[in-house]
C-alpha positions as CSV (number, residue, x, y, z in Angstrom):
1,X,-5.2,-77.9,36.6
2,X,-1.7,-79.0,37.6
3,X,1.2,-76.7,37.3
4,X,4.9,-77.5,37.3
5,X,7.1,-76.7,40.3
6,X,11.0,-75.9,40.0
7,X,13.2,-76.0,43.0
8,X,15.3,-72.8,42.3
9,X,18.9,-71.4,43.6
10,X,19.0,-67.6,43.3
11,X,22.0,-65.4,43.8
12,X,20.9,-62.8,47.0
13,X,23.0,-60.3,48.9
14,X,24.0,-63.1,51.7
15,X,24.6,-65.9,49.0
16,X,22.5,-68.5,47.3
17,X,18.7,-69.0,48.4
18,X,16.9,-71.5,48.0
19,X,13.4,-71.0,46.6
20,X,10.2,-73.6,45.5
21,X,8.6,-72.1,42.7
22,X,5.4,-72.3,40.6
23,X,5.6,-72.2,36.8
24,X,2.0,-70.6,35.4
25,X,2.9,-69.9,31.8
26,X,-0.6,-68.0,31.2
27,X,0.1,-65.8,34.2
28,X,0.4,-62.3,33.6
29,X,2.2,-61.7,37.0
30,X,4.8,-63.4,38.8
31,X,4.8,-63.6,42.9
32,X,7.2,-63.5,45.6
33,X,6.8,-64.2,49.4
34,X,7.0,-61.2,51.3
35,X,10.2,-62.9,53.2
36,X,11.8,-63.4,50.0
37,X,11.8,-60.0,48.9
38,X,13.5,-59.1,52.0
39,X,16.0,-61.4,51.8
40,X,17.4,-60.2,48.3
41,X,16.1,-55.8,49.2
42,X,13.7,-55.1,47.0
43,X,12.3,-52.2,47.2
44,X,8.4,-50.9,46.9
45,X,8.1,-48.9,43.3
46,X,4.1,-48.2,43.8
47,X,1.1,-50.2,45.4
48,X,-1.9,-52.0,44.8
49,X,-5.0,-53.5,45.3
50,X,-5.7,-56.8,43.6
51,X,-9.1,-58.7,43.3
52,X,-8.8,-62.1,41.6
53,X,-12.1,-63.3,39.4
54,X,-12.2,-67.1,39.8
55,X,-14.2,-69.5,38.0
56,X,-18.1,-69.8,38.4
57,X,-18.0,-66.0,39.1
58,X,-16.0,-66.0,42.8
59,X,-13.5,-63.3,43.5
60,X,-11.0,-63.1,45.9
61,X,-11.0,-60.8,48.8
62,X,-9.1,-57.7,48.5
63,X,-5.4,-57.5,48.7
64,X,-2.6,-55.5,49.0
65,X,0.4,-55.8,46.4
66,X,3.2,-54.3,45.9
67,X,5.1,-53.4,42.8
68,X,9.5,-54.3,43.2
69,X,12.3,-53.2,41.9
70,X,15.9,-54.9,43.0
71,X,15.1,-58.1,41.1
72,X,16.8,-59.0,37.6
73,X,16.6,-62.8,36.9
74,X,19.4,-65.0,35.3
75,X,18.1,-68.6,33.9
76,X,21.3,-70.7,34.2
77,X,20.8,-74.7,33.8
78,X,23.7,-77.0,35.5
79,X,22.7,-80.8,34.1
């Protein structure tokens, strides 16, 4: 499976970031680093634990996620 990657300017509290990004477009979630979601606040609205079922039957080990608030995107294109 290949997915598309976007290099990605978004507008934070200091000024522009810069940010790689993954484009799944049969993902039900989207995911942030940890670092980024300092960068622009966000704050924690309620936890999780996620366990991911792979192919062939394999699942992920468990892991703690956490549900943000503080983000609001804004698609702008500059060609």
């Amino acid at each position: 499976m290949i997915l598309p990657t976007l290099k990605i300017k978004m507008q934070g509290p200091k000024g522009l970031v810069n940010i790689c990004t993954i484009i799944d477009t049969s993902s039900h979630r989207s995911y942030i680093l940890e670092k980024i979601a300092r960068k622009f606040r966000c704050e924690t609205e309620s936890e999780q634990t996620m366990v991911h079922s792979l192919f062939g039957g394999t699942k992920t080990t468990a892991t703690e996620t956490q549900n943000l608030s503080g983000l609001h995107w804004q698609l702008r294109w500059n060609i």
